[in-house]
N, C-alpha and C positions, 0 to 999 in steps of 0.2 A: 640455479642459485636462488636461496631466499630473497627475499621482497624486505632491505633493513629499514622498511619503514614500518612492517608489521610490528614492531617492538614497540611503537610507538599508541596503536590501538588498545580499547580499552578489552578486551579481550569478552568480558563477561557482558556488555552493554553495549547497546546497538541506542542513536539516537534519533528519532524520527522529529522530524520536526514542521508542522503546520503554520502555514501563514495565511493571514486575511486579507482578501483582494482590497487595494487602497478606492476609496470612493471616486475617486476622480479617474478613475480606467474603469467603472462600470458602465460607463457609456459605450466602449467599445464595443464594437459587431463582427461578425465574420473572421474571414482571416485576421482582420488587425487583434484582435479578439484573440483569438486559439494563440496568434505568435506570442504575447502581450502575455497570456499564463503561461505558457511553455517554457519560455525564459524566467518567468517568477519560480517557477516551481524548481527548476534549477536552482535559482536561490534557498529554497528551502536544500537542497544536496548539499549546496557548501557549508551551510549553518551544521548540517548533520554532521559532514562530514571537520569541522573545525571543532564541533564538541568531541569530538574522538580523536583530534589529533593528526587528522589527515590534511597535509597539503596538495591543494588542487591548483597551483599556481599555476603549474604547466601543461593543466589537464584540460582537455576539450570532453566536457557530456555531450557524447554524440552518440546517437540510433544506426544500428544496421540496416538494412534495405526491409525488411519485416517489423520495423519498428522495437526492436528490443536493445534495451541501452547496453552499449557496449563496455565489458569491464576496463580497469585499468591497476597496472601496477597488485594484480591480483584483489582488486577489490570491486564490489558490486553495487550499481546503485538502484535507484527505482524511483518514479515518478507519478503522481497524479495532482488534476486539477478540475476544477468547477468552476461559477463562475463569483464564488463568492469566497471560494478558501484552494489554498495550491498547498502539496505536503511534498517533503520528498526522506529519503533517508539512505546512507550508506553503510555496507558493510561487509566482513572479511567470508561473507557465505552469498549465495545466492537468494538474493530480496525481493520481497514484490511490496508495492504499498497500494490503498486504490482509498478513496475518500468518494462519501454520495450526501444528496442529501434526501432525510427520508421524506417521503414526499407519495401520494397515492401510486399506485400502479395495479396494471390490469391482472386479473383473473390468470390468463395466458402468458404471463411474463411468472406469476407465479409459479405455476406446473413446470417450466423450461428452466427452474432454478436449484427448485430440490424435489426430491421424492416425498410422498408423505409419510414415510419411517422417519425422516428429517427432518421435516417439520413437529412432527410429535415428539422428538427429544426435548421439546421446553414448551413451556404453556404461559411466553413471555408474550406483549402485543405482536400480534403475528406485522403490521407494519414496520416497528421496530428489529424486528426477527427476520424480516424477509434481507433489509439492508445489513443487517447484520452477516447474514449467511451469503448474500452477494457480495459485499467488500471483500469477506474473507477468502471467500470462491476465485475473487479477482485477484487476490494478494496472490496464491497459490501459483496462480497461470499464469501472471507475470513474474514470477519466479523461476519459472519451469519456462519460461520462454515461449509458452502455447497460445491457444487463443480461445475465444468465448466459445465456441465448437466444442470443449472439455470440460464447459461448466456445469455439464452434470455427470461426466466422472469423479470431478472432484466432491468425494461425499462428506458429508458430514457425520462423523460416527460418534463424536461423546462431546458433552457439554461439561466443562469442565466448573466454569460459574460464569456471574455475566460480561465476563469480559474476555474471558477465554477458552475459548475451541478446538477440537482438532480435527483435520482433516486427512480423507485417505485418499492420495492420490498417486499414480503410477509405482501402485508396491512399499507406497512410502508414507509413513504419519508425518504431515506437518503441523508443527503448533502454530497457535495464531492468537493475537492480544490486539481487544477492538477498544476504541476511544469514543466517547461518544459526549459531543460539543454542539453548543447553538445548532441545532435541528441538524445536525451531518453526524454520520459518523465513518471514522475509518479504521480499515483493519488494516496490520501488519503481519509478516511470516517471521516470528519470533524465535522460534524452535528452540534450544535452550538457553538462549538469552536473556537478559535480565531487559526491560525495555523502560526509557524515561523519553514522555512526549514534551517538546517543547512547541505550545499554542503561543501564535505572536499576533496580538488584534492590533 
């Protein structure tokens, strides 16, 4: 039996939505820490999911024992966070979102991300390129329910302009549309969606 809340979805538009860690929980550390965004960045789902029309009154965001959020009511969500911004976003397809901020990284983190046919498809700064081609890589496999082990299956085969990409992973192109904010950026698994990010500082 259908899902009569899909009627309700905006069908063409998915909404991601970004929030900025409030000042006064940047002290936080460790676990108090990681529980403190885990739960914000849930708030970023509901935002996503109340711009689309979804009620989550009765819904628990809750993880499988391998950490992949579990659907609900035929719908999917997807989470990530930092320690200075949390995103999340829901929708009627299988989602991944992942947010970083660009920030140096080594030589060897490099080569473990993409090949260099991959890197050659843009002659953008390779820092901003490298996070660019990791969120996206991230979006993918949190999609796909896999894990960082895949991250250089998932290639990179066309650049589409600077905000969006596609990637070829297990037989399949996914599209991808990256954001890029106060030194972070994140990418989403768009595929033929139309995408509106809402940034909340």
């Amino acid at each position: 039996m259908e899902n009569p809340l899909k009627e309700n979805i905006i069908s063409d538009t998915i909404f991601p939505v970004i929030l900025s860690v409030p000042q006064t929980k940047k002290s936080l550390k460790g676990r108090p820490m990681v529980k403190y965004l885990s739960e914000y960045a849930r708030r970023a789902v509901e935002i996503s999911a109340e711009k689309n029309n979804i009620n989550l009154s009765d819904v628990n965001l809750v993880k499988n024992s391998n950490g992949v959020p579990i659907s609900f009511n035929d719908y999917f969500w997807s989470l990530s966070h930092k320690s200075d911004f949390v995103g999340g976003v829901v929708a009627s397809y299988r989602i991944g979102i992942d947010i970083e901020k660009v920030r140096a990284f080594t030589s060897g983190l490099y080569k473990k991300t993409a090949s260099e046919k991959e890197w050659n498809l843009s002659e953008d700064d390779r820092a901003v390129l490298f996070f660019r081609y990791w969120t996206a890589k991230e979006a993918v496999i949190k999609a796909a329910g896999s894990g960082l082990k895949d991250l250089l299956r998932c290639r990179i085969v066309k650049i589409i302009d600077k905000n969006n990409l596609v990637i070829k992973y297990n037989d399949k192109e996914w599209y991808i549309e990256c954001f890029v904010f106060n030194g972070h950026i994140s990418s989403i698994v768009k595929n033929d969606k139309k995408v509106k990010w809402t940034l909340l500082e």
